[in-house]
N, CA, C and O of each residue as an XYZ file, in Angstrom:
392
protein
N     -18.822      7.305     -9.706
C     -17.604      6.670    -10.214
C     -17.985      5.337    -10.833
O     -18.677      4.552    -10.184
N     -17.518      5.010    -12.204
C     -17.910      3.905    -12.580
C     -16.537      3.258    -12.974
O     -16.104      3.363    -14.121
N     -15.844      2.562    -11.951
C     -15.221      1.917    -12.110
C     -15.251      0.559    -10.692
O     -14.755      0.509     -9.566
N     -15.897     -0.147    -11.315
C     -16.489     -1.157    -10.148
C     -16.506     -1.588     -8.860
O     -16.250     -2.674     -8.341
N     -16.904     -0.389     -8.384
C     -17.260     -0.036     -6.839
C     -15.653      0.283     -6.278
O     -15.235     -0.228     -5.240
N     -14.927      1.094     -7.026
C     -13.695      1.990     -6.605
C     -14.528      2.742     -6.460
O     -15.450      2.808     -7.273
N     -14.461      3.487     -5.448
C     -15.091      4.916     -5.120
C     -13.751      5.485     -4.659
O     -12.643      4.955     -4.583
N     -14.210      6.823     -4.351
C     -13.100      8.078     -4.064
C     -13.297      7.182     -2.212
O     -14.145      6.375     -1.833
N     -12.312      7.695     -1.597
C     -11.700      7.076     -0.174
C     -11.531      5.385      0.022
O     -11.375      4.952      1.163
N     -11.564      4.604     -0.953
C     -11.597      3.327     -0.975
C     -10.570      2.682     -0.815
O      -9.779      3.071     -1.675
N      -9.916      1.562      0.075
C      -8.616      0.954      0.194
C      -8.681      0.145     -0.635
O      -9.547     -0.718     -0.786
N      -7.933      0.318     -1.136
C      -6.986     -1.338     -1.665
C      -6.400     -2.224     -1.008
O      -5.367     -1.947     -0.398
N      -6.845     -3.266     -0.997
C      -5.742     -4.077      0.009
C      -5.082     -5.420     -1.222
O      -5.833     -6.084     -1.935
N      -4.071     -5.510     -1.212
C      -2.968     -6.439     -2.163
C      -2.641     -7.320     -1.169
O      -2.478     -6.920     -0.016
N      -2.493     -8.779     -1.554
C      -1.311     -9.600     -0.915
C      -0.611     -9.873     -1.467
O      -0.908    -10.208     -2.613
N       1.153     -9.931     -0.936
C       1.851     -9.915     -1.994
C       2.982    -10.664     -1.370
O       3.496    -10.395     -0.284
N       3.447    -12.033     -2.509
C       4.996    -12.844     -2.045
C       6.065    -12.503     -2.229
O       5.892    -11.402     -2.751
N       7.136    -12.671     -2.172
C       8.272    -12.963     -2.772
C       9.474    -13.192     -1.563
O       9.661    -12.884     -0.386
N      10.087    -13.867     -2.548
C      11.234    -14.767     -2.037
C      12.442    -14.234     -0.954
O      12.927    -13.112     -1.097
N      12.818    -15.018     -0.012
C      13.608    -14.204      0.497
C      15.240    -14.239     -0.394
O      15.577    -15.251     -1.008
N      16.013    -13.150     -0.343
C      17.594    -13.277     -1.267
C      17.117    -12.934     -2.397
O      17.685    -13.257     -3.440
N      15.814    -12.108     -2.374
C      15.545    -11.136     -3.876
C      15.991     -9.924     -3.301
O      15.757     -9.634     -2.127
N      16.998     -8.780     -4.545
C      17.339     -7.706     -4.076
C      16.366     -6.578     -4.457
O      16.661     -5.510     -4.995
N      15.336     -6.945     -4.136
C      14.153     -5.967     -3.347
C      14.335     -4.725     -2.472
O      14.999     -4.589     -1.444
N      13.509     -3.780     -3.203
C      14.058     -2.286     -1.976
C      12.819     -1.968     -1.012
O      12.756     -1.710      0.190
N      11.528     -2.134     -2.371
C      10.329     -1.403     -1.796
C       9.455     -2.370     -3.241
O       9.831     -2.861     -4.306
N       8.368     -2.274     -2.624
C       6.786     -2.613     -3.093
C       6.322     -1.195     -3.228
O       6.728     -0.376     -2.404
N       5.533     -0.835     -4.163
C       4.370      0.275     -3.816
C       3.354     -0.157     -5.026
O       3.547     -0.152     -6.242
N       1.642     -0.717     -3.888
C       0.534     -0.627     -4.194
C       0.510      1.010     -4.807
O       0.981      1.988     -4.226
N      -0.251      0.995     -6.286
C      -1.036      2.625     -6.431
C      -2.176      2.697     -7.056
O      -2.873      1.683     -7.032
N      -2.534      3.558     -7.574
C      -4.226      3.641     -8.169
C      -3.246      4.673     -9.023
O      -2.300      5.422     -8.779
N      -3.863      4.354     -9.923
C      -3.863      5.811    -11.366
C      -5.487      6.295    -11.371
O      -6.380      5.449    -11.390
N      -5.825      8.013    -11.348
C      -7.182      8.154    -10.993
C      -7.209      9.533    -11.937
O      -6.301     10.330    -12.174
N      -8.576      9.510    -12.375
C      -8.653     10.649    -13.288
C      -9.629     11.560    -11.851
O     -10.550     11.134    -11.154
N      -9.120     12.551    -11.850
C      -9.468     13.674    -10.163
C     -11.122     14.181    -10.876
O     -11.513     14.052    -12.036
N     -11.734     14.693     -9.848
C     -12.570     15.454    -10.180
C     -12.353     16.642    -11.160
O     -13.127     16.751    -12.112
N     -11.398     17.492    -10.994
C     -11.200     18.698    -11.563
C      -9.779     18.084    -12.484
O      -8.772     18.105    -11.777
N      -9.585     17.671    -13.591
C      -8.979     17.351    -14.095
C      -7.442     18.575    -14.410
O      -7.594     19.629    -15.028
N      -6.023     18.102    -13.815
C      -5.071     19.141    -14.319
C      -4.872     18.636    -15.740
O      -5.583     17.715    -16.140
N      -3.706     19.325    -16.736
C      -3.707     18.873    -17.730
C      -2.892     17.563    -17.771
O      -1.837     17.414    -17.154
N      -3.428     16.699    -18.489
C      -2.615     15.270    -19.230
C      -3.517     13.984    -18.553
O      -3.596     12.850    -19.026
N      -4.004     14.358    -17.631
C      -5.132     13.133    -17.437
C      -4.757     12.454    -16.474
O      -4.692     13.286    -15.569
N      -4.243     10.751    -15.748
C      -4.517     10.223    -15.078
C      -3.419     11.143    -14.099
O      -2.531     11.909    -14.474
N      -3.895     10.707    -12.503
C      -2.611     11.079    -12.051
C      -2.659     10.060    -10.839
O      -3.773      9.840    -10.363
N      -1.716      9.506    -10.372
C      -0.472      8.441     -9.566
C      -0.704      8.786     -8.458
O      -0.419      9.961     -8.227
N      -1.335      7.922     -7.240
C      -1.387      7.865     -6.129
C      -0.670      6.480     -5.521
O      -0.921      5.309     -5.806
N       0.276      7.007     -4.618
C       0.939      5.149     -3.841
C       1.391      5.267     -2.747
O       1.644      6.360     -2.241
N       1.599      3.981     -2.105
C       2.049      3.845     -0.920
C       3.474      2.946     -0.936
O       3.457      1.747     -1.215
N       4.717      3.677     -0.601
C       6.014      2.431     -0.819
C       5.997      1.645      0.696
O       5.759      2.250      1.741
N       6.264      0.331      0.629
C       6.561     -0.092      1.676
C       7.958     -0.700      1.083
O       8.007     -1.284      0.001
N       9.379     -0.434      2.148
C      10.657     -0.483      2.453
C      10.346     -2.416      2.272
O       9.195     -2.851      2.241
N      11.314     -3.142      2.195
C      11.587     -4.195      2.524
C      11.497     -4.764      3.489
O      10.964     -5.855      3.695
N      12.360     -3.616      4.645
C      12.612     -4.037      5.829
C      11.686     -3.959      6.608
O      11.951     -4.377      7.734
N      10.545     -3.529      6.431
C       9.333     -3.353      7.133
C       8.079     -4.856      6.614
O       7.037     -4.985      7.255
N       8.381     -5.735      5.552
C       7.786     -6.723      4.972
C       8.539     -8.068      5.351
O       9.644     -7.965      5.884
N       7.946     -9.458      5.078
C       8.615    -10.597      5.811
C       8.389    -11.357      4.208
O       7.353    -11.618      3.598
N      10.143    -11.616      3.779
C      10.150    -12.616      3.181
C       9.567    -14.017      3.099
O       9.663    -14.801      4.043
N       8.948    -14.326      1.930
C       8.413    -15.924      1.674
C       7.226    -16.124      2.821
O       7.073    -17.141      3.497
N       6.516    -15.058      2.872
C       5.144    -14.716      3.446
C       4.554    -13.982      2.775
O       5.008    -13.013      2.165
N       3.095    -14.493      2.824
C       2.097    -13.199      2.288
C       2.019    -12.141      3.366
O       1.619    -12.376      4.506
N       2.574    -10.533      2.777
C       2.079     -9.446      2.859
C       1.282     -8.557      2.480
O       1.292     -8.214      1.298
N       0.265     -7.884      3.544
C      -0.680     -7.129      3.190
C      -0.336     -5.697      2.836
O      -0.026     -4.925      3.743
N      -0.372     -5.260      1.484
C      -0.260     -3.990      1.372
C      -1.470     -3.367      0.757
O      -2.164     -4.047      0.001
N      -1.886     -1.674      1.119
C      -3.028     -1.012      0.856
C      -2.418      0.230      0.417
O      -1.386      0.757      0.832
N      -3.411      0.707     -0.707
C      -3.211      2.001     -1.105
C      -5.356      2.508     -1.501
O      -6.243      1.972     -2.164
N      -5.278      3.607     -0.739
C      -6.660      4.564     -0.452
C      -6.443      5.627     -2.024
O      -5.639      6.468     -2.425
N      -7.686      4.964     -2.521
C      -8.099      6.251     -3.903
C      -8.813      7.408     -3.146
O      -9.811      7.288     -2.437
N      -8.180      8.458     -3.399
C      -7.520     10.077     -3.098
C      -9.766     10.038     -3.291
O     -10.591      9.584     -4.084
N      -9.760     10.868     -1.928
C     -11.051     11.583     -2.252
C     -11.641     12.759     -3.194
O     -12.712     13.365     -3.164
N     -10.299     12.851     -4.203
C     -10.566     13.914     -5.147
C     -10.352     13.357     -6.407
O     -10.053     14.067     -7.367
N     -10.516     11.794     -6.510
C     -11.398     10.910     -7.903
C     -12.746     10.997     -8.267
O     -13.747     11.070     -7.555
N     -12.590     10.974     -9.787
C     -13.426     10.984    -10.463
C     -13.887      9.000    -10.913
O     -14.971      8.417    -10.875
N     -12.597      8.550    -11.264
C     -12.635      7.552    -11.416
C     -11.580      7.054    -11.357
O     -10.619      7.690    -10.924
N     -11.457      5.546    -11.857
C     -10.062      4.577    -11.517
C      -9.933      4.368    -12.826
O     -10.791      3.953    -13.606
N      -8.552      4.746    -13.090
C      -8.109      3.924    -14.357
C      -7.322      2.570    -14.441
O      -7.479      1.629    -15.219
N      -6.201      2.788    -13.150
C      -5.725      1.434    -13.031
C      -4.969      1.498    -11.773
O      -4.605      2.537    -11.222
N      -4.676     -0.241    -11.183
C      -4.472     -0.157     -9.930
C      -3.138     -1.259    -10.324
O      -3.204     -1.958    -11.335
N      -2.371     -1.287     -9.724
C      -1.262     -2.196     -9.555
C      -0.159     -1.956     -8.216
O      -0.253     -1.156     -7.285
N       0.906     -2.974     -8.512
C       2.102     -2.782     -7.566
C       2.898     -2.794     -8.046
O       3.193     -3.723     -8.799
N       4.058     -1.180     -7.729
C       4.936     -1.325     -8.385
C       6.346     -1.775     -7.418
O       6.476     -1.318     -6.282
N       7.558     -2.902     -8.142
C       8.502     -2.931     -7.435
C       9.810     -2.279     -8.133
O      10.008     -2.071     -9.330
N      10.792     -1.975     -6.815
C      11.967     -1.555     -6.972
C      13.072     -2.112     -6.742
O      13.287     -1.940     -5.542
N      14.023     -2.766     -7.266
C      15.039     -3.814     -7.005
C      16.426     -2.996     -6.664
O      16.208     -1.796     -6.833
N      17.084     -3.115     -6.459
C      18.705     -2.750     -6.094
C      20.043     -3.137     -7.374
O      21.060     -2.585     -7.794
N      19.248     -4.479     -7.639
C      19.470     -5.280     -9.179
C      19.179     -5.768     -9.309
O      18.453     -6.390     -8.535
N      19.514     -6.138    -10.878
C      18.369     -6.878    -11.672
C      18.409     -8.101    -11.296
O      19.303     -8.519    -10.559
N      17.326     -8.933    -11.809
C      17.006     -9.999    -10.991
C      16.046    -10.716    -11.974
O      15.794    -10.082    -12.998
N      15.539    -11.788    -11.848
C      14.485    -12.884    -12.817
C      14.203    -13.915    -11.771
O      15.024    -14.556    -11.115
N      12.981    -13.957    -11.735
C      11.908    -14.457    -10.925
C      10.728    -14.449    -10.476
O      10.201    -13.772    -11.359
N       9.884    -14.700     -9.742
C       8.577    -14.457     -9.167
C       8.410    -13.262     -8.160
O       9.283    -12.866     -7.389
N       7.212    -12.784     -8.290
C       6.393    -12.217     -7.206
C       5.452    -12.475     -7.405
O       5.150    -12.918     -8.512
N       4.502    -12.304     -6.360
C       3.021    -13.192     -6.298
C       2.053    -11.772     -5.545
O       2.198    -11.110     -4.518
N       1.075    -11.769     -6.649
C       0.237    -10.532     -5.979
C      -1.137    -11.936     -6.262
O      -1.326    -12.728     -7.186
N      -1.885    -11.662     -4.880
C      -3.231    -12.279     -4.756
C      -4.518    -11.725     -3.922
O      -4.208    -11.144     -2.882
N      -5.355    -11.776     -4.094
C      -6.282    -10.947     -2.909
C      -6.340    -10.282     -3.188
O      -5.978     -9.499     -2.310
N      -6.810     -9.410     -4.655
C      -6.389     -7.691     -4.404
C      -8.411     -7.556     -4.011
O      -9.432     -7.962     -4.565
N      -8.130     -6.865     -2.940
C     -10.104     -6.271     -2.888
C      -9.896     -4.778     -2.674
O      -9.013     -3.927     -2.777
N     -11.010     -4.891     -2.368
C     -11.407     -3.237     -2.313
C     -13.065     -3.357     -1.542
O     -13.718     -2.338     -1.321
């Protein structure tokens, strides 16, 4: 795998802020990964949602998402969020390792 020491079973670990009285549902760390045996259209979406209510406002939280042992490689890694409504402001992703 040449995507800089992502290997297939590898965690991600994210830290991630945001404010408390944001209408926040869920966070989800994912990896986009091209598989060993490729289906058709190419990357495919691996994630982990974490609920709100399980995370602590206006603290750093640790969230992880594991590239699927059936990568070939990493195309891209991020966090995606889900709001309730719309909203304008910060979130803070820092620490991402692997």
């Amino acid at each position: 795998i040449g995507s800089g020491g992502l290997l297939e079973g590898s965690t991600i670990t994210f830290r991630v802020w945001f404010p408390s009285g944001l209408p926040l549902t869920g966070l989800q760390p994912f990896v986009i990964y091209v598989p060993q045996e490729p289906p058709n259209g190419g990357g495919v979406w691996a994630g982990n949602w974490y609920y709100v209510s399980t995370l602590t406002p206006g603290q750093w939280n640790t969230l992880t998402v594991t590239v699927p042992p059936t990568s070939d490689y990493v195309l891209e890694i991020g966090v995606h969020v889900r709001t309730s409504a719309a909203w304008t402001g910060s979130i803070f992703v820092d620490a991402v390792r692997w």
